[in-house]
C-alpha positions as CSV (number, residue, x, y, z in Angstrom):
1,X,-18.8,25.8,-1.6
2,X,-15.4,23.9,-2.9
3,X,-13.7,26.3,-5.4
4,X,-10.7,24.3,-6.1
5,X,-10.3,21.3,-8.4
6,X,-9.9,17.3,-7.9
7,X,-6.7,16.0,-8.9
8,X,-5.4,13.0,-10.5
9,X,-2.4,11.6,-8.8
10,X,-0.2,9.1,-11.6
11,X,1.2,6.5,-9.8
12,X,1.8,4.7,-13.2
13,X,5.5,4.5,-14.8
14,X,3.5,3.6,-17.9
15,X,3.1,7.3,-19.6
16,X,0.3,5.8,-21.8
17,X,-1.7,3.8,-19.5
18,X,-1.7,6.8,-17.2
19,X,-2.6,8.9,-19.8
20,X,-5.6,6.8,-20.5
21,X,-6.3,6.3,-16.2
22,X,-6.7,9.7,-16.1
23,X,-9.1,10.1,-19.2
24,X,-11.5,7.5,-17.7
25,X,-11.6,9.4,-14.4
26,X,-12.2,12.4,-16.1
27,X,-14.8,10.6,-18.2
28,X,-16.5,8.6,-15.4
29,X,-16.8,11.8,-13.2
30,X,-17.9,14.1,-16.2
31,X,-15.0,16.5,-15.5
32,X,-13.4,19.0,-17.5
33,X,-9.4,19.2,-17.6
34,X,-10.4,22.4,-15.3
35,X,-12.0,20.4,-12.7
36,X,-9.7,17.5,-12.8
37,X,-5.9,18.6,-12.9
38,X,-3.3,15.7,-13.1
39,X,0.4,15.8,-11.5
40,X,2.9,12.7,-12.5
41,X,4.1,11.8,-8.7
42,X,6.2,9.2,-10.6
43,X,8.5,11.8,-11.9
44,X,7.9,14.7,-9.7
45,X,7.1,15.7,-6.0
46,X,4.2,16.5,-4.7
47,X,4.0,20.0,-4.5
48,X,3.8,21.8,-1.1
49,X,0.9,24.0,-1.4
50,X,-1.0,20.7,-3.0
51,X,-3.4,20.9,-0.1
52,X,-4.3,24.3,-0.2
53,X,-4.2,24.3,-4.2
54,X,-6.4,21.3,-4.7
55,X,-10.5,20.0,-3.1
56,X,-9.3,16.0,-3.3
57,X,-7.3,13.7,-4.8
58,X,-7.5,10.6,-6.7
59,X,-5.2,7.6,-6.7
60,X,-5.4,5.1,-9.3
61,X,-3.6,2.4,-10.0
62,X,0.0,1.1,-10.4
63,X,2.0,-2.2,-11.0
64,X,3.8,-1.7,-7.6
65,X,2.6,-3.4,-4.5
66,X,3.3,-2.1,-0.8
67,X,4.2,-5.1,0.0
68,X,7.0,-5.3,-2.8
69,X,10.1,-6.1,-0.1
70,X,11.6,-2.5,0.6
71,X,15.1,-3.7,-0.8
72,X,13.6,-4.7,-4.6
73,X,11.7,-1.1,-4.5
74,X,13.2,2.1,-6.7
75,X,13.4,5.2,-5.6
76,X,10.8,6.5,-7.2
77,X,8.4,3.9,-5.4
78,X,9.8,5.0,-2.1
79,X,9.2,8.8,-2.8
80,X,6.0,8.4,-4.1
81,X,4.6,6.1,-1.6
82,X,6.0,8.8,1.1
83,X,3.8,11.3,-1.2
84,X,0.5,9.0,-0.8
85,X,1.4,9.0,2.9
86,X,1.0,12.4,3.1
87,X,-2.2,12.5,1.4
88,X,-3.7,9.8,2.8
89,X,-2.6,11.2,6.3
90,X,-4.2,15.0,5.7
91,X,-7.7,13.7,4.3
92,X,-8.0,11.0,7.0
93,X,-8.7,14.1,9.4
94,X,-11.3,14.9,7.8
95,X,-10.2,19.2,8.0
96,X,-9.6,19.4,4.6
97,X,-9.2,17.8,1.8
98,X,-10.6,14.7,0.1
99,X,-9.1,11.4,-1.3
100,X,-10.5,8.6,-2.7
101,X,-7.3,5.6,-3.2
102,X,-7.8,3.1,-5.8
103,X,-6.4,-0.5,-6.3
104,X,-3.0,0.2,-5.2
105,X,-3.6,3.7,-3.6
106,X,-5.7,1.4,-1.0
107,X,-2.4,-0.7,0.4
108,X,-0.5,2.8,0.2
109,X,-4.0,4.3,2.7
110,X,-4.3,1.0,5.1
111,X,-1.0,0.5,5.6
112,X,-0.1,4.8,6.5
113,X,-3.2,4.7,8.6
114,X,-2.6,1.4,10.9
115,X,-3.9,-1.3,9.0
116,X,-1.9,-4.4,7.3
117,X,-1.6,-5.0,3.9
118,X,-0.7,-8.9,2.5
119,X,-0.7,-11.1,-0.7
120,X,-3.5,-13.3,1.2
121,X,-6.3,-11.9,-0.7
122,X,-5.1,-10.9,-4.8
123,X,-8.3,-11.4,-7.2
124,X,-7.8,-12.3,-10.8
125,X,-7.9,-9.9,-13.4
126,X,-11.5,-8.6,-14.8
127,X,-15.2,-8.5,-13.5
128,X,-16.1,-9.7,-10.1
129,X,-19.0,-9.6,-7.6
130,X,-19.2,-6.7,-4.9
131,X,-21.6,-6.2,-2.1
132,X,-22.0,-3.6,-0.1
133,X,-22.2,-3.6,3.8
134,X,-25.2,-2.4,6.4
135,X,-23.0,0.5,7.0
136,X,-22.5,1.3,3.3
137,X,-26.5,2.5,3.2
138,X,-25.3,5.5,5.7
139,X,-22.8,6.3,3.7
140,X,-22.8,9.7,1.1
141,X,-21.3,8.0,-1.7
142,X,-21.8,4.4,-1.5
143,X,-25.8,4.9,-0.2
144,X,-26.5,5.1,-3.3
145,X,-25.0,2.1,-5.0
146,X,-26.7,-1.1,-5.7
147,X,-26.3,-3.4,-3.1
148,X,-24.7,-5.9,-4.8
149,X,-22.8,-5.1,-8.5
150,X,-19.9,-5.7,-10.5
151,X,-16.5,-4.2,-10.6
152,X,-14.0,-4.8,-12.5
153,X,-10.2,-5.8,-10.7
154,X,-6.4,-7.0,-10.8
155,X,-4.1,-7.1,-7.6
156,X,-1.8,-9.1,-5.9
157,X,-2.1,-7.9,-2.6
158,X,-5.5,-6.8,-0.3
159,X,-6.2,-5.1,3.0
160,X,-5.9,-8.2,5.6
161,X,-7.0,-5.6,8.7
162,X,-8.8,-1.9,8.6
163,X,-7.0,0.9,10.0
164,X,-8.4,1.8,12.9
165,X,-11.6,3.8,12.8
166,X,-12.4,2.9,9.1
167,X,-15.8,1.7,8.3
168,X,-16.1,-0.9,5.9
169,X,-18.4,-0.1,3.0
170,X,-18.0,-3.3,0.5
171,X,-16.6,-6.9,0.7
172,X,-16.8,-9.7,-1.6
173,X,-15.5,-13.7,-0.6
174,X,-12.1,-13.2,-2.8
175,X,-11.2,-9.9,-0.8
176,X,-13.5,-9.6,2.5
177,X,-12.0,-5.4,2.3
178,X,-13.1,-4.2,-1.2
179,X,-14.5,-0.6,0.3
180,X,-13.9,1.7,3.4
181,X,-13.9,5.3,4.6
182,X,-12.1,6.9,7.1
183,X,-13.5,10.0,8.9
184,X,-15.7,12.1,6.1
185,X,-13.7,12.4,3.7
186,X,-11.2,9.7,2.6
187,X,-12.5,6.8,0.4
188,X,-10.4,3.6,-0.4
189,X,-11.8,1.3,-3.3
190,X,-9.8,-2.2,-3.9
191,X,-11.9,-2.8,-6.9
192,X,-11.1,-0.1,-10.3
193,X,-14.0,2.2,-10.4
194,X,-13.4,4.1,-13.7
195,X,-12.7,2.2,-16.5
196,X,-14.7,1.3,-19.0
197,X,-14.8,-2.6,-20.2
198,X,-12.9,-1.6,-23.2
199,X,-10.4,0.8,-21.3
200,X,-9.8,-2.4,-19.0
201,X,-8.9,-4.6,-22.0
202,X,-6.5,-1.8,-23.1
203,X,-4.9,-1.9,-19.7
204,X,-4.6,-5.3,-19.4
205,X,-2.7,-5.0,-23.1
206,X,0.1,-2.9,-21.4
207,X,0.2,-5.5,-18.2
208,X,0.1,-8.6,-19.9
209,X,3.5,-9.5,-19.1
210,X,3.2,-8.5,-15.5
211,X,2.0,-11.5,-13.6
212,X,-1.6,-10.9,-13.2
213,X,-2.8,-13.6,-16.0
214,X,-1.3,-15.8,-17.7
215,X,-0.7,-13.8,-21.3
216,X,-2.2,-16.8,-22.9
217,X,-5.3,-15.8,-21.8
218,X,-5.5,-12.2,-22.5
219,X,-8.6,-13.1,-25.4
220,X,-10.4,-15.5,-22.7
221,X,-10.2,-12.7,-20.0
222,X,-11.0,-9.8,-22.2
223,X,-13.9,-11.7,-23.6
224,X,-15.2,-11.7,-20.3
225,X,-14.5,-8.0,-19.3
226,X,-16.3,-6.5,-22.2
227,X,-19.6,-8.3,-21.5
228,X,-19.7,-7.5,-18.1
229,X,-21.6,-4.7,-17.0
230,X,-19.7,-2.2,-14.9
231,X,-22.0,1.0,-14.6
232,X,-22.1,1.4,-10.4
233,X,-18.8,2.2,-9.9
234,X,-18.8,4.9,-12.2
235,X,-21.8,6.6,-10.5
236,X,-19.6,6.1,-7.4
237,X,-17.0,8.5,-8.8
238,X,-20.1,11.3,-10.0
239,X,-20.9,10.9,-6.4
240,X,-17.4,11.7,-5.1
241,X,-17.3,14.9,-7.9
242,X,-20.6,16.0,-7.0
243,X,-19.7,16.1,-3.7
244,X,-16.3,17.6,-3.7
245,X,-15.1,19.1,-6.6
246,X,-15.4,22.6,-7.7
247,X,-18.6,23.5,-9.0
């Protein structure tokens, strides 16, 4: 029985979009702030009893890329992608415990684990098409899903090869890795799967300016996010609570 709680990782300099990350993962995996702690790895280190302290983690999103060259990256990039490396290196073994990496937690797990990461595969911001793969029906969480759905994304960079071992759960034509596992226990998602359509539009607010649409189009896109219909990957976070967070 897991007796510990998840907890949110911030990878976000953004206090407020962070702020409202976390409350649609808490929402999506109908978590109370018991069962779903948060720690700012932007602005602090990851503490070292965080594995014994915590069930799993979750890593959402962030306007850095791993590919950013190393020279143009802060120190605060650095240290926290050392952080994710960590994680992503202890739940990958499957001994303790879990991880699912989001958006740009998934270059931070391919990239520590032996895969590449490039800017060959970005996808425009809001709602595209995912399907799963003949592996994903196997699989604890992702069983479950539809097999094909929509999610809802914005990156500049994708997986280009899996780390080796990884089992690829979802793919779609703009970004052939949109899904994988590695071992038991570590999930990586390149679509978002906890916003709602509305919390999307609010994010995309805050990144307007950041190169992932032309600003000009913010009402266009947002139009489009907020009738799409986004309800799988939510039941794929209630999957990964039910199965590893503290009862």
């Amino acid at each position: 029985m897991t007796t510990a709680p998840l907890l949110y990782v911030c990878v976000r300099p953004q206090l407020g979009a962070a702020a409202a990350e976390y409350e649609s993962f808490r929402t999506a995996m109908h978590l109370d702030e018991s069962r779903l702690a948060r720690h700012d790895l932007v602005r602090e280190p990851l503490p070292d009893d965080v594995f014994e302290r915590y069930a799993g983690f979750l890593v959402g999103g962030s306007p850095f890329n791993v590919t950013d060259p190393e020279a143009t990256k802060t120190d605060a990039q650095r240290r926290l992608e050392a952080a994710l490396a960590r994680i992503a290196e202890r739940t990958a073994t499957g001994d303790g415990p879990a991880a699912l990496f989001t958006c740009y937690g998934i270059g931070i797990a391919t990239r520590t684990l032996g895969g590449t990461v490039s800017r060959a595969f970005p996808e425009d911001t809001g709602p595209v098409a995912v399907e799963l793969t003949g592996q994903a029906s196997a699989d604890p969480l992702f069983g479950a899903l539809a097999n094909r759905f929509t999610a809802l994304t914005a990156h500049k960079e994708g997986t280009e090869s899996l780390p080796p071992g990884a089992v690829l759960l979802a793919s779609n034509d703009g970004c052939p890795v949109q899904a994988y596992r590695v071992g038991d226990r570590l999930y990586a998602t390149q679509f978002h799967p906890e916003p709602t359509t509305k919390a999307f539009t609010e994010r995309m607010a805050v990144y307007r300016d950041d190169g992932y649409f032309d600003s000009a189009d913010y009402d266009t896109i947002a139009g489009r996010v907020l009738s799409a219909s986004v309800t799988e990957p939510t039941r794929l976070l209630r999957a990964f609570a039910d199965r590893f967070a503290a009862a």
